[in-house]
C-alpha positions in Angstrom: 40.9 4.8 14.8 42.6 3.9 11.5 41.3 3.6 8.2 42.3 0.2 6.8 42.3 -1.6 3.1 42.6 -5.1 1.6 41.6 -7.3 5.0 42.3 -10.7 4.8 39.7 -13.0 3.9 39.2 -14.6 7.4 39.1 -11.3 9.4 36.7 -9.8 6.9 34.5 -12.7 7.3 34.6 -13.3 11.1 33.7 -9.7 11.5 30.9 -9.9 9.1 30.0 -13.2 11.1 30.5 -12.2 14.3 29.0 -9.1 15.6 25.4 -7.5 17.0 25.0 -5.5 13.2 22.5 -6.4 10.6 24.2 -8.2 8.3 23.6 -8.8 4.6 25.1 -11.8 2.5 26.1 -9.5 0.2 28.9 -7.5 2.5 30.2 -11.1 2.8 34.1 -11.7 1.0 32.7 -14.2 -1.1 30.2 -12.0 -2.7 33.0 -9.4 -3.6 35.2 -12.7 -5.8 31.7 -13.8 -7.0 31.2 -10.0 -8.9 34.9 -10.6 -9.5 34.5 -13.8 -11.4 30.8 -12.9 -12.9 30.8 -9.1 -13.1 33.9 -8.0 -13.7 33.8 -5.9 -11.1 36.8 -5.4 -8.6 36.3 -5.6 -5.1 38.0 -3.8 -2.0 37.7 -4.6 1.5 38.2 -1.8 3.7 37.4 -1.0 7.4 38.1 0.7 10.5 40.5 -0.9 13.4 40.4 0.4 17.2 42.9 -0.8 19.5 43.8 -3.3 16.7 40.0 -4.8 16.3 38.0 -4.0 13.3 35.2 -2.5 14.2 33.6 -1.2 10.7 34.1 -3.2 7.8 32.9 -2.8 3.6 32.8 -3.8 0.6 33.1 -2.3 -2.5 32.9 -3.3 -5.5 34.6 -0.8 -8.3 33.0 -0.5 -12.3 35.7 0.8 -14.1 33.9 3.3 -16.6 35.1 5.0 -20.0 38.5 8.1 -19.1 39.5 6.1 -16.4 36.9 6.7 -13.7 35.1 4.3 -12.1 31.9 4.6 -9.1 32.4 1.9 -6.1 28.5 0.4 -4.7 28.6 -1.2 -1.5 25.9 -3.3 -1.5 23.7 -3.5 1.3 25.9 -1.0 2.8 28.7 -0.7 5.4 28.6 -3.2 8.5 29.2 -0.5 11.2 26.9 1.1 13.8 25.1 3.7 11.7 23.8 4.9 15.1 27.4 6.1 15.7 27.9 9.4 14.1 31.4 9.6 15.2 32.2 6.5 13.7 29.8 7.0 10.2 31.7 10.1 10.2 35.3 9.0 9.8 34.4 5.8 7.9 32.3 8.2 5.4 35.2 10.8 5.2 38.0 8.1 4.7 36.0 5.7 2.2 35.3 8.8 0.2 39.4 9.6 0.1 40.0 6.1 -0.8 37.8 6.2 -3.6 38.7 9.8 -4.8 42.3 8.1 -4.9 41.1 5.6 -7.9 38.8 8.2 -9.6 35.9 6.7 -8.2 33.0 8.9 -9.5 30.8 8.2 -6.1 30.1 5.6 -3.9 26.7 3.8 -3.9 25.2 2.6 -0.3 22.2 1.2 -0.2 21.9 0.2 4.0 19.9 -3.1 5.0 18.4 -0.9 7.5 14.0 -1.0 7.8 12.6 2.2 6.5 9.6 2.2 8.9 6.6 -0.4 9.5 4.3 -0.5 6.8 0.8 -2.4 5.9 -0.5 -4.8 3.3 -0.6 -2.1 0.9 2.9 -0.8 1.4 1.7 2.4 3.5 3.5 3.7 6.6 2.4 2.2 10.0 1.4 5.0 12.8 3.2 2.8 15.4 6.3 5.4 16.1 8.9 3.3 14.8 11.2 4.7 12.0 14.8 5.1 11.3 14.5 8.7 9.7 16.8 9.8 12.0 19.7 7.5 10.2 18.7 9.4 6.8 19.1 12.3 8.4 22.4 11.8 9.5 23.6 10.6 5.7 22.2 13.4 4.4 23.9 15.8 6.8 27.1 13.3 5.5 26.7 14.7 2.3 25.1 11.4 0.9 21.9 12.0 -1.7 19.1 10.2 -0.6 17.9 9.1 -4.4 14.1 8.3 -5.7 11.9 5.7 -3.8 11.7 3.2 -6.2 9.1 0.7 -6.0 9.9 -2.4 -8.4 13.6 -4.2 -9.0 15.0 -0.9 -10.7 17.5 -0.2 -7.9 20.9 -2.0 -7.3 18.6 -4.4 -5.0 14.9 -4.3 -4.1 13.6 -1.4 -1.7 10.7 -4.3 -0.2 10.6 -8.0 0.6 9.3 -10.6 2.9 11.1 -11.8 5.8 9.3 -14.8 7.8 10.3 -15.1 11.6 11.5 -18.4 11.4 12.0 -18.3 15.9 8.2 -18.6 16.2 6.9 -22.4 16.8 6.0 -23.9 13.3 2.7 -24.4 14.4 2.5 -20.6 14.6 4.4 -20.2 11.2 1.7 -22.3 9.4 -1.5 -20.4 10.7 -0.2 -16.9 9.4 0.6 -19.1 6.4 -2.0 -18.1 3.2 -5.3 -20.5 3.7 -4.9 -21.4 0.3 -1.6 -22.4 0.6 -1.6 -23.7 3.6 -4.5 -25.7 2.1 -2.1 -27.3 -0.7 0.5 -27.9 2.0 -2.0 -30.0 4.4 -2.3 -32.8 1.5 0.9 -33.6 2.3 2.5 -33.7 -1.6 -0.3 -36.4 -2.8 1.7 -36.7 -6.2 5.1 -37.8 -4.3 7.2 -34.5 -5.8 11.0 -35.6 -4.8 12.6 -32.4 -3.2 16.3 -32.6 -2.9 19.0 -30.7 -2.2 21.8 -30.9 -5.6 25.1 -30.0 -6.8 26.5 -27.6 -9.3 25.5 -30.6 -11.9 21.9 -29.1 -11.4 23.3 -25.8 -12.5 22.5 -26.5 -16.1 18.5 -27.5 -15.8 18.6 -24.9 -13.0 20.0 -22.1 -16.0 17.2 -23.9 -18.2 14.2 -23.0 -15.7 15.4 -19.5 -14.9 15.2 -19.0 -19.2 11.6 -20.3 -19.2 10.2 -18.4 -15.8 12.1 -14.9 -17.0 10.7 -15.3 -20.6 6.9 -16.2 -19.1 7.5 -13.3 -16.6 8.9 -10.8 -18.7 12.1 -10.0 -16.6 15.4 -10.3 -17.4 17.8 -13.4 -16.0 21.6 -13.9 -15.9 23.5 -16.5 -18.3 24.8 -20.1 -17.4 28.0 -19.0 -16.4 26.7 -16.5 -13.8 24.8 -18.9 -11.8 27.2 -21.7 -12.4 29.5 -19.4 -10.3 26.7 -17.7 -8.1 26.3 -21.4 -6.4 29.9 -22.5 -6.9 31.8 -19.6 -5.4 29.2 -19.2 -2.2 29.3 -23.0 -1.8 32.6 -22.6 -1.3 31.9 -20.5 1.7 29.1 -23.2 3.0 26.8 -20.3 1.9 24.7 -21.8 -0.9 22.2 -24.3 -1.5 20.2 -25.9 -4.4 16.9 -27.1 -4.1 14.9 -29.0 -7.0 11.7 -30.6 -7.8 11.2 -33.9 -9.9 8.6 -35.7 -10.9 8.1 -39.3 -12.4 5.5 -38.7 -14.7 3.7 -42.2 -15.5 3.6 -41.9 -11.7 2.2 -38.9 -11.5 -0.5 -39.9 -14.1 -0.9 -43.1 -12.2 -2.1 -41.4 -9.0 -4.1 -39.1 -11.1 -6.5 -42.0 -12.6 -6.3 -43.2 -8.7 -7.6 -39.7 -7.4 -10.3 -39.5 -9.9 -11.6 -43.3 -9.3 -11.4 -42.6 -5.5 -13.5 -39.1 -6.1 -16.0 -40.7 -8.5 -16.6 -43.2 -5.7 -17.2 -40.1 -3.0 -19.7 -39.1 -5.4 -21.6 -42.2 -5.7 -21.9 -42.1 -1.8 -22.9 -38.4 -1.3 -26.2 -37.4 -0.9 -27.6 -35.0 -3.2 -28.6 -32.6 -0.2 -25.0 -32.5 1.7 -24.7 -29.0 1.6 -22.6 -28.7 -1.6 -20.9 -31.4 -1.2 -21.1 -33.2 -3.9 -21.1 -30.5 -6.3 -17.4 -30.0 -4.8 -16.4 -33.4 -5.2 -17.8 -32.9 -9.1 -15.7 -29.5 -9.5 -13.0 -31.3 -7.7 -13.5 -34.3 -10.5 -13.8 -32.2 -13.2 -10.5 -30.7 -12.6 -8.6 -34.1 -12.1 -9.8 -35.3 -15.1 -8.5 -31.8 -17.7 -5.7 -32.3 -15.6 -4.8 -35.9 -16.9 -5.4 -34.9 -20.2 -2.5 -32.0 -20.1 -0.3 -34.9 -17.9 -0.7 -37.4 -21.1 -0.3 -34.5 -23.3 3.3 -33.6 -21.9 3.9 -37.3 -21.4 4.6 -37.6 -25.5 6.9 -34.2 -25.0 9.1 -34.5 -21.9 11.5 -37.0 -20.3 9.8 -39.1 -17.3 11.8 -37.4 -14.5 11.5 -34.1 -15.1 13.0 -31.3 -13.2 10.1 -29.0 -12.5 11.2 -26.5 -10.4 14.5 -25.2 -8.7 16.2 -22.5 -5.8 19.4 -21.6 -5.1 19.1 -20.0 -1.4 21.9 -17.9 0.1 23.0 -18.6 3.7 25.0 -16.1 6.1 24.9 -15.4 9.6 21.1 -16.4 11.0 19.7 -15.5 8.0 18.4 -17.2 4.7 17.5 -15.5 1.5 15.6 -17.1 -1.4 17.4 -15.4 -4.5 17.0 -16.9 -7.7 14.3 -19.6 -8.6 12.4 -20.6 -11.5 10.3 -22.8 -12.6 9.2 -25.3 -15.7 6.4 -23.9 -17.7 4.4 -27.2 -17.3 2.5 -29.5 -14.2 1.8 -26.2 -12.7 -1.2 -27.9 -10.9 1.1 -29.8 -8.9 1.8 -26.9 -6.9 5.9 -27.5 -6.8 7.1 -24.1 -5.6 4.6 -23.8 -2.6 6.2 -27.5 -1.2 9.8 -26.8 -1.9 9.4 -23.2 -0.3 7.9 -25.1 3.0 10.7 -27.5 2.3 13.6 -24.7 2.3 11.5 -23.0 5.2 11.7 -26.3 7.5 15.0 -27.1 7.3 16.1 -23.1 7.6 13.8 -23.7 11.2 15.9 -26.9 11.9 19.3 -25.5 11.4 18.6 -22.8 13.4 18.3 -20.1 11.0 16.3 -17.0 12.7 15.0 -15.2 9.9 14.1 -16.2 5.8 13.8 -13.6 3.3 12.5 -14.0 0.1 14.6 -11.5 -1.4 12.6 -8.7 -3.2 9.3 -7.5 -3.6 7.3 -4.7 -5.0 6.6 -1.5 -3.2 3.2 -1.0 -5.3 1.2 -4.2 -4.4 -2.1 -3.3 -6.1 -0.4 -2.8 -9.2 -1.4 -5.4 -11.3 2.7 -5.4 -13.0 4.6 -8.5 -13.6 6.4 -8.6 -10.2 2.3 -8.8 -8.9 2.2 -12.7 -9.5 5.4 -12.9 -8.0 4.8 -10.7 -4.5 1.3 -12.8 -4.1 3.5 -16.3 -4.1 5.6 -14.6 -1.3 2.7 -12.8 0.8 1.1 -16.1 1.5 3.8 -17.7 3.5 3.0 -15.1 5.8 6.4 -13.2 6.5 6.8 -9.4 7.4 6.3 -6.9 4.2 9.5 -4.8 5.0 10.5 -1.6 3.4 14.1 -0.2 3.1 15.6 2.5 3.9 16.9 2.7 0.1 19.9 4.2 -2.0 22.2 6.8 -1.2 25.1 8.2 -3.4 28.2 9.8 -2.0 28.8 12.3 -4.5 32.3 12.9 -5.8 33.2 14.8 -9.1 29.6 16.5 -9.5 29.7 17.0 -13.4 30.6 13.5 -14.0 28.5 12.0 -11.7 25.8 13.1 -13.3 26.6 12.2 -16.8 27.3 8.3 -16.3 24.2 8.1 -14.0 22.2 9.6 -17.2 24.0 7.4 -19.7 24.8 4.5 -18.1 20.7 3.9 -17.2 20.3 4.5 -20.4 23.1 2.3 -22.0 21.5 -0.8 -19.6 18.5 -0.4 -20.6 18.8 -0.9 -23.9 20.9 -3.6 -23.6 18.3 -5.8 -21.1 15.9 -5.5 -24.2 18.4 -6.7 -26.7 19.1 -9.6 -24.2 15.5 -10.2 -23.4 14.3 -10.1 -27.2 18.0 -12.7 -28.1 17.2 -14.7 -25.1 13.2 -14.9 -26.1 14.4 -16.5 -29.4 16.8 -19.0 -28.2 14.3 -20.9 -25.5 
């Protein structure tokens, strides 16, 4: 076996393609030039051949830090066979010369590998399935297994759904939410256009994400960060944009047509039909408060507005949902839930296998900002999935342990300056 660096684009990607590993977008070349371009981090692509055929590859991506040292994170991990000790051994003792080479502080793993199976409330299944034994074996590697975190405070989150997208769609929609799969049974009543775009969407898209992270209270990226996110994975035939519009004189149009049809449903009911009518009054007061916000944002927004939007990753036979937000108005209209069946169709259609909505929290009954958004998810009935989570390969011990104090530190501070400049400018 040799230990070899900077692979050529295509043989990096038709490994990371081709092969019977999990496999994560993020090992993909194109995610290494997108840190590249909107990071500043510099990526590596480094393997193992056999016989001439790569049969381990990574990527790492350096951060150069302060006296010339620098830690290397690998996200989602190597693509090799961590069942292989053999192999995990040399790649783990060769990676960690190639890094001690640049000064590289340690390297950060953090393996797309499933933890064990676990309930709706995030507990461990008693169903004897568990990869402990591959923790075990980076441990006796001399990688630290680090703190389980439960939120989006890691490199990238520890839970999230991932929906089966193999089973018949009939299937897929009764383990959908009843609720939602209540709003998705009207069949969009308002018309909601839901297109695929162009990077020209990039700049509403930037605009939404503002809104959702300042109504959410979490921190997003900048223009030019998702500008490249879609452009340099589009590139690659790895990215798509999905958005919402609405025509709103149309959309208050239908909404005077719904509430004359429902009034009429209530002239016709009989006052004993089991609730009934009292439904069809709720359902009648609601139309009517909700024409009164539709003419309200009528006098303050364009007619076709862009509601909401998601850029969704593509790699292998897997889709991830990564960044989406939404406008902080027509709310009712229940946009997200119809573009997310929307993406989820045409994953099923294209032969995607599996559809990840990319991060979760780990504490569900915690009633945190990330709750609203692990609720949205739950209902499209995918698998809650846990992580195995992140390991450092320790390098230069005194060091390591001052940047990983200071540097948490340093960020942290600096996504509360961003949050409170970015708070202002919306």
């Amino acid at each position: 076996m040799n230990f070899i660096s900077n692979i050529k684009t295509k043989d990096f990607d038709d490994f990371a393609k081709n092969n019977n590993l999990r496999t994560n977008f993020m090992q993909s070349y194109a995610w290494g030039e997108l840190c590249e371009k909107s990071k500043n981090l510099t990526p590596h692509y480094v393997g193992i051949k056999e016989d001439n055929q790569l049969i381990a590859i990574a990527l790492l991506l350096q951060k150069k830090l302060p006296l010339g040292f620098s830690y290397f994170y690998s996200p989602r991990g190597y693509i090799i066979d961590f069942n292989n000790y053999t192999l995990l051994e040399f790649f783990t003792k060769n990676i960690k010369k190639y890094v001690k080479n640049k000064k590289g502080i340690f390297i950060k793993i953090d393996p797309d590998i499933e933890l064990h199976n676990i309930d709706d409330n995030a507990n461990k299944m008693d169903d004897n399935f568990n990869n402990y034994h591959l923790i075990a074996s980076l441990k006796n590697l001399g990688y630290t297994h680090l703190r389980e975190s439960k939120g989006f405070e890691s490199s990238q989150p520890r839970y999230t759904f991932q929906l089966d997208l193999t089973k018949p769609i009939e299937d897929i929609r009764k383990n959908i939410h009843s609720t939602t799969r209540k709003i998705l049974n009207k069949n969009n009543p308002y018309g909601l256009e839901i297109k695929t775009g162009t990077i020209t969407e990039i700049k509403e898209f930037n605009y939404l994400m503002k809104l959702t992270s300042s109504r959410n209270n979490f921190l997003c990226n900048d223009y030019n960060y998702y500008y490249h996110f879609y452009n340099i994975l589009n590139n690659y035939n790895m990215s798509t944009i999905y958005y919402t519009t609405i025509n709103i004189e149309d959309i208050i149009e239908k909404t005077k047509i719904f509430i004359a049809d429902t009034k009429k449903q209530i002239e016709f009911t009989s006052d004993t039909s089991n609730g009934e009518k009292n439904d069809l009054i709720s359902k009648l007061t609601k139309l009517k408060t909700n024409l009164h916000l539709f003419n309200q944002h009528q006098k303050e927004y364009p007619n076709n507005l862009l509601i909401s939007a998601m850029i969704v990753v593509k790699h292998q036979d897997k889709i991830w949902t990564v960044h989406g937000g939404n406008h902080n108005v027509f709310h009712e209209l229940n946009a997200s839930y119809l573009m997310y069946y929307q993406i989820l169709l045409d994953a099923k259609n294209d032969g995607y296998k599996i559809m990840d909505f990319f991060g979760t929290t780990g504490d569900p009954n915690n009633n945190n900002n990330i709750a609203g958004i692990h609720l949205f998810k739950k209902r499209f009935g995918g698998k809650y999935v846990e992580f195995i989570g992140e390991f450092d390969l320790i390098i230069y011990k005194i060091p390591y342990y001052i940047f990983t104090k200071i540097i948490p530190l340093y960020r942290r501070i600096k996504r509360k300056l961003l949050k409170f400049k970015r708070g202002k400018s919306i």
